[in-house]
ROKOLDO-565617 format. One record per residue (C-alpha): residue number from 1; residue in three letters; y, x, z. Coordinates in nm, 2 decimals, always signed. Example, Ala and Ser with C-alpha at 12.3 -4.5 7.8 and 13.67 -1.06 7.14 Angstrom:
2
1, Ala, -0.45, +1.23, +0.78;
2, Ser, -0.11, +1.37, +0.71;
This chain:
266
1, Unk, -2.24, +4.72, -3.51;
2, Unk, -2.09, +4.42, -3.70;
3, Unk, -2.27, +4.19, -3.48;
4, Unk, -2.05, +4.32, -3.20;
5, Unk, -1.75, +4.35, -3.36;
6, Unk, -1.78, +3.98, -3.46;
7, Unk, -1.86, +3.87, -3.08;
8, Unk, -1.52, +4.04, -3.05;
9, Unk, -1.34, +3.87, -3.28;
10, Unk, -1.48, +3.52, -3.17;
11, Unk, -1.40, +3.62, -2.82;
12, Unk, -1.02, +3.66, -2.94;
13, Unk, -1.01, +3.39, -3.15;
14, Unk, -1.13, +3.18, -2.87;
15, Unk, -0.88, +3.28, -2.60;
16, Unk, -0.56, +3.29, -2.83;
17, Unk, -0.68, +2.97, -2.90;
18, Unk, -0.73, +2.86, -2.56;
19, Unk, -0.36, +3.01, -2.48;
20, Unk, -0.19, +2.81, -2.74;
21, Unk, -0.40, +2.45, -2.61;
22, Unk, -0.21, +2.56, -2.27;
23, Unk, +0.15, +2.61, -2.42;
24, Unk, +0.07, +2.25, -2.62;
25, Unk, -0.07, +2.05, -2.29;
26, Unk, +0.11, +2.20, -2.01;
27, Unk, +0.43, +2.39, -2.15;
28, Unk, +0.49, +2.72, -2.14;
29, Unk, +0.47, +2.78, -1.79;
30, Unk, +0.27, +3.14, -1.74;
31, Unk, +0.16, +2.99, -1.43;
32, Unk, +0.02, +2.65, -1.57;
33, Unk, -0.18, +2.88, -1.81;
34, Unk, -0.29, +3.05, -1.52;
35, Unk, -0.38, +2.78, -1.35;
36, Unk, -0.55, +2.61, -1.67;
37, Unk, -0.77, +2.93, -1.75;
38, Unk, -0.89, +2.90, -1.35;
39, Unk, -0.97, +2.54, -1.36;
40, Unk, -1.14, +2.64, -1.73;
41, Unk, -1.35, +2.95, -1.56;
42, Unk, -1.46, +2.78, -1.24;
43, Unk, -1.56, +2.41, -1.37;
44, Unk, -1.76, +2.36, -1.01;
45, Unk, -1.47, +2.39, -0.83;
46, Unk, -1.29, +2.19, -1.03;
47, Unk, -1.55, +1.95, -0.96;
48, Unk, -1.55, +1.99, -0.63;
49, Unk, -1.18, +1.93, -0.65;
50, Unk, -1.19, +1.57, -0.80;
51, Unk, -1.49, +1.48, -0.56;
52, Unk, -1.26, +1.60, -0.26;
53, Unk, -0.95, +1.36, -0.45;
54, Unk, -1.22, +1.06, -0.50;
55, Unk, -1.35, +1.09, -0.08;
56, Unk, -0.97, +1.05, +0.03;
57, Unk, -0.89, +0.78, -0.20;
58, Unk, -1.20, +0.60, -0.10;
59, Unk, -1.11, +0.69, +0.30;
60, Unk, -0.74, +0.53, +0.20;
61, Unk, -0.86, +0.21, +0.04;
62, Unk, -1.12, +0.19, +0.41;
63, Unk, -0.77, +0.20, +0.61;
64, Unk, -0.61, -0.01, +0.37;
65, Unk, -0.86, -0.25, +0.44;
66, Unk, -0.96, -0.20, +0.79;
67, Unk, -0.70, -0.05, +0.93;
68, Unk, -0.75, -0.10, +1.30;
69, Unk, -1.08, +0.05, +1.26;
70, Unk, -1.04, +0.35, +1.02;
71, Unk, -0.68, +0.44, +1.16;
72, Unk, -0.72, +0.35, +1.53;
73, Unk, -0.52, +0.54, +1.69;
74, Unk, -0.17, +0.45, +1.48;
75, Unk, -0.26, +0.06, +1.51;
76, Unk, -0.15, -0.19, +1.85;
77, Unk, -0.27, -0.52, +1.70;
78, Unk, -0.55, -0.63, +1.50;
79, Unk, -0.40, -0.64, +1.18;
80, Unk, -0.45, -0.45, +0.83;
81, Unk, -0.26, -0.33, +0.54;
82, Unk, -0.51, -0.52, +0.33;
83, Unk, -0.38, -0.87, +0.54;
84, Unk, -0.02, -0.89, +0.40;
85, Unk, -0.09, -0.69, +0.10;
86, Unk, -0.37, -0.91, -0.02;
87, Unk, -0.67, -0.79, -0.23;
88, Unk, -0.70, -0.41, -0.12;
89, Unk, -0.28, -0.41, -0.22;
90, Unk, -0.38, -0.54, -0.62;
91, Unk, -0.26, -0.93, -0.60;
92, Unk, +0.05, -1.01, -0.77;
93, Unk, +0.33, -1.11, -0.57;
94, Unk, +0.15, -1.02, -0.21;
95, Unk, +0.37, -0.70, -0.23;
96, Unk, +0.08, -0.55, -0.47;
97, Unk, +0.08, -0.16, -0.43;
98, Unk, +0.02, -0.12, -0.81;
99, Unk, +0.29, +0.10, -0.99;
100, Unk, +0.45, +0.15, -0.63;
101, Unk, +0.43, +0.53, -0.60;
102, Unk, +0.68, +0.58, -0.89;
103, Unk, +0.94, +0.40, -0.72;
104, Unk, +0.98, +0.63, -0.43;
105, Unk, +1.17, +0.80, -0.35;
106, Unk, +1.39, +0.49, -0.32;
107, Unk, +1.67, +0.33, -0.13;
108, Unk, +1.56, +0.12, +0.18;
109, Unk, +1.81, -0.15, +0.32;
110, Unk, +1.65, -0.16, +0.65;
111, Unk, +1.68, +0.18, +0.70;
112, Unk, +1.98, +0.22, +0.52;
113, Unk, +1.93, +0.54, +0.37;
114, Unk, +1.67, +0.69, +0.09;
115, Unk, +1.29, +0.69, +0.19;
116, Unk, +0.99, +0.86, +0.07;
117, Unk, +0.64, +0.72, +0.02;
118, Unk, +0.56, +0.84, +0.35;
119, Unk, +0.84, +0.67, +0.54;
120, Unk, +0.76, +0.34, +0.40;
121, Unk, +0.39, +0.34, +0.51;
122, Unk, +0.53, +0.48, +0.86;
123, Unk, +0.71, +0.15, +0.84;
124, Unk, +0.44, -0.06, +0.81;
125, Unk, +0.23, +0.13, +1.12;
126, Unk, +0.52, +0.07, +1.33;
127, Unk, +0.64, -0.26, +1.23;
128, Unk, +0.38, -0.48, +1.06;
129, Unk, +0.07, -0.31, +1.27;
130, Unk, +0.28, -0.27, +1.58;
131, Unk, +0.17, +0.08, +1.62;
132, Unk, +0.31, +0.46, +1.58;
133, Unk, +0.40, +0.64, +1.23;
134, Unk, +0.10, +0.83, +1.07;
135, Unk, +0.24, +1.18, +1.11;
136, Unk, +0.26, +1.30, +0.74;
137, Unk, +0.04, +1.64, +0.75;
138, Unk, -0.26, +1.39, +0.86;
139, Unk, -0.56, +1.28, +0.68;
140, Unk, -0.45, +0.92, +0.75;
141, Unk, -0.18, +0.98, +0.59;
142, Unk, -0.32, +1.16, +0.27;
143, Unk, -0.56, +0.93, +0.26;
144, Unk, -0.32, +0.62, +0.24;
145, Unk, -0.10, +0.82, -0.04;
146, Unk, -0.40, +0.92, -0.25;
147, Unk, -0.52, +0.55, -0.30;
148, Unk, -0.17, +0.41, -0.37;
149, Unk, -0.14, +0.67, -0.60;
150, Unk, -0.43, +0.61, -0.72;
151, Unk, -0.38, +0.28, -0.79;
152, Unk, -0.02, +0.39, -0.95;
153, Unk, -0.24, +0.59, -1.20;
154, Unk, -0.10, +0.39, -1.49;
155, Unk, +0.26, +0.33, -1.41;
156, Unk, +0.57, +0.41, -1.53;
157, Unk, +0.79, +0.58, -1.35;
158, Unk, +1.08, +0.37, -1.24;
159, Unk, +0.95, +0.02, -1.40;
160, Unk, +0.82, -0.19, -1.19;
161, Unk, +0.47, -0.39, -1.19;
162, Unk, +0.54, -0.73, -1.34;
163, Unk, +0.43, -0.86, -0.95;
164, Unk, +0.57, -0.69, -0.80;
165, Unk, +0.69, -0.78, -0.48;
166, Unk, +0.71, -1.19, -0.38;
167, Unk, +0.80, -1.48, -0.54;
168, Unk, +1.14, -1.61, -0.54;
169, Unk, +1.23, -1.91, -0.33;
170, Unk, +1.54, -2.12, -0.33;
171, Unk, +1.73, -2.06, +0.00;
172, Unk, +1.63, -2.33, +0.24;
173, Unk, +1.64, -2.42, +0.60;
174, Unk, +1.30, -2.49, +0.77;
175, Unk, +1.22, -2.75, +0.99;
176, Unk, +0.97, -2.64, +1.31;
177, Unk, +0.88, -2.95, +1.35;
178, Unk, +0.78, -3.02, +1.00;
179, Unk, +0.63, -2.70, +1.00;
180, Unk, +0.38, -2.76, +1.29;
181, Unk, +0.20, -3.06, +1.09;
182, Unk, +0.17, -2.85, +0.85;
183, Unk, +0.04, -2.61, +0.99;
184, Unk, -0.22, -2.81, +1.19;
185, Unk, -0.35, -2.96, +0.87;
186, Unk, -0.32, -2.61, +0.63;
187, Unk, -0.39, -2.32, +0.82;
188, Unk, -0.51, -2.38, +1.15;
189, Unk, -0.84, -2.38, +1.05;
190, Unk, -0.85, -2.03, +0.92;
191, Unk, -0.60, -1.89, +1.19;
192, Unk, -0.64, -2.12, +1.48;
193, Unk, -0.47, -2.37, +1.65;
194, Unk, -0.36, -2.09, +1.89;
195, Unk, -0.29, -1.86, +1.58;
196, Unk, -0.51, -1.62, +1.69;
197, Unk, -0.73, -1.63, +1.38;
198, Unk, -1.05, -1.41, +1.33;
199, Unk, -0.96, -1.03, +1.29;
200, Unk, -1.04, -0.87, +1.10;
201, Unk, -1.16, -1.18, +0.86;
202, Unk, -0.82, -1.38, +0.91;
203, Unk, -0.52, -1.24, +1.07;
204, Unk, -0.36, -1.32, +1.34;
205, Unk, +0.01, -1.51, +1.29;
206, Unk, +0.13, -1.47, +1.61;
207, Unk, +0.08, -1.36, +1.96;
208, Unk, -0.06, -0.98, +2.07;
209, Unk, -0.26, -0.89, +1.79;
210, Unk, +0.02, -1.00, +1.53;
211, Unk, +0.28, -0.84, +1.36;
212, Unk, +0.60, -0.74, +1.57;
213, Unk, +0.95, -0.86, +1.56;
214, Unk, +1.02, -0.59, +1.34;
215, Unk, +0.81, -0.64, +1.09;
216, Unk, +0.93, -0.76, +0.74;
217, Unk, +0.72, -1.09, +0.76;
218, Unk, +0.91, -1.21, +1.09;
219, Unk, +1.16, -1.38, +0.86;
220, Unk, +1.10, -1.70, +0.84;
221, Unk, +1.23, -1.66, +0.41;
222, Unk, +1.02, -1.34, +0.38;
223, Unk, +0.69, -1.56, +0.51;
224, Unk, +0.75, -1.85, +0.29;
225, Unk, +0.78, -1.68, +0.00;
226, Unk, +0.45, -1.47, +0.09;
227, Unk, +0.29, -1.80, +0.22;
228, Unk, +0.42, -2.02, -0.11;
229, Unk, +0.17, -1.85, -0.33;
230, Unk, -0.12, -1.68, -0.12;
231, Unk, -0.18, -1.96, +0.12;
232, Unk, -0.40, -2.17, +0.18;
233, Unk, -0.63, -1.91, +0.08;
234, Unk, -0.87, -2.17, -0.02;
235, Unk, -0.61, -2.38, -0.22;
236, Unk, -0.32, -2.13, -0.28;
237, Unk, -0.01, -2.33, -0.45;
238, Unk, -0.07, -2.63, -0.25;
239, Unk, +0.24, -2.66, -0.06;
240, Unk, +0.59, -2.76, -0.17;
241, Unk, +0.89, -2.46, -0.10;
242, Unk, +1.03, -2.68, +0.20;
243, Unk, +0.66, -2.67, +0.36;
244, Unk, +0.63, -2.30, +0.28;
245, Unk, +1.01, -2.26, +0.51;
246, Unk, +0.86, -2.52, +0.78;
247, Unk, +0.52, -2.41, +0.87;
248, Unk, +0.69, -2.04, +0.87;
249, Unk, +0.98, -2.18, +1.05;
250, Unk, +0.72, -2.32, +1.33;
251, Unk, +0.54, -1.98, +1.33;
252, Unk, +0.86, -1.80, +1.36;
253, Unk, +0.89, -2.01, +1.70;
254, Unk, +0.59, -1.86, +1.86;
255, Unk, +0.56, -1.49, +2.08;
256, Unk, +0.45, -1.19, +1.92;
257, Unk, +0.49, -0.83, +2.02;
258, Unk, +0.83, -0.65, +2.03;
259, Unk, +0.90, -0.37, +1.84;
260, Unk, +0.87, -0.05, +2.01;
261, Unk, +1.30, +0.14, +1.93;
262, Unk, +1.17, +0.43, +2.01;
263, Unk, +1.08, +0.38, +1.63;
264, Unk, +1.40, +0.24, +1.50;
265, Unk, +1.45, +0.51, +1.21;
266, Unk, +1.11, +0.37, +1.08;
């Protein structure tokens, strides 16, 4: 009889106890506790859970990487997140994806309203990969989110990464001219005389499987403060800031795709 009465009284001690861990972790939202005593009574689904979270970051950092083979049908050149935002989005000052998520919602010049997460991605399939927006209910899309965020894990909201973005350049004027000798003797031999490169080993600078005349990187500033610190990829830092403006000066000279208006509020 008092062995019962004793189960009892653990049984209670245990569950105010459990109550008041979910007032002090969560607030005192009823429906967190809920939610809390759920995830605490069903641990294999909450298992299952963070295995389904880790299989769509893992299928976002594949796009990231390989875009035009993992997100096919949103891509019209042969380019990938991963070739403008180097090192699977994690190298300073190649527009890193670190600590990005926190930052959104935010205010986009280009578009010259406030964008989501979702809208700047979009941005990137239209502009940079010369392709249609992810639609947002997708698994693309998901996928993409859940590894920035991912990779946001440890940010603070509204501070930025310390590499965030590029470096800063003085404003210059490039010289095409210039810019094609140094080209020829810096990067034709990872991206071709014919800038073609090797997709999906070394992008394409210009022509059909480039980026568009949309994109962010078809400025010839934009590109040499990308190019200043991240190329040569063999030798990065090697050039001067007025050979980073001419060789993207001479690229900026060469076809590439147009940019489809029927995405203009992308």
């Amino acid at each position: 009889m008092c062995g019962t009465r004793c189960a009892n009284l653990l049984l209670a001690i245990a569950g105010t106890a459990f109550v008041l861990i979910c007032l002090i972790v969560f607030g005192c939202s009823g429906r967190s506790i809920q939610a809390a005593r759920a995830q605490s009574a069903n641990p294999q689904q909450a298992a299952f859970t963070s295995r389904q979270q880790a299989e769509l970051i893992h299928q976002g950092k594949l796009i990231f990487d390989e875009t035009p083979k993992y997100a096919s049908s949103y891509v019209g050149n042969k380019l990938a997140c991963n070739d403008c935002h180097l090192q699977s989005g994690t190298a300073a000052y190649a527009a890193p994806m670190i600590d990005l998520s926190g930052l959104f919602p935010m205010f986009n010049k280009r578009a010259g309203h406030v964008i989501s997460l979702q809208s700047r991605i979009q941005e990137c399939f239209t502009r940079s990969e010369a392709g249609r927006p992810l639609p947002e209910d997708s698994t693309e899309m998901q996928a993409v989110v859940a590894y920035i965020n991912w990779l946001s894990k440890d940010g603070v909201k509204g501070k930025a990464y310390k590499g965030r973005g590029l470096v800063k350049l003085p404003q210059l004027t490039g010289d095409s001219v210039s810019g094609k000798s140094v080209y020829a003797s810096q990067c034709a031999g990872c991206h071709g005389s014919d800038g073609a490169g090797v997709p999906p080993v070394l992008p394409a600078v210009w022509g059909p499987d480039s980026f568009n005349d949309g994109a962010g990187m078809n400025g010839t500033a934009k590109m040499a403060a990308f190019v200043i610190h991240n190329m040569p990829q063999n030798h990065p830092g090697n050039l001067t800031p007025q050979q980073a403006y001419d060789v993207s000066a001479y690229i900026h000279t060469m076809p590439r795709p147009k940019f489809n208006q029927a995405y203009k509020n992308y």
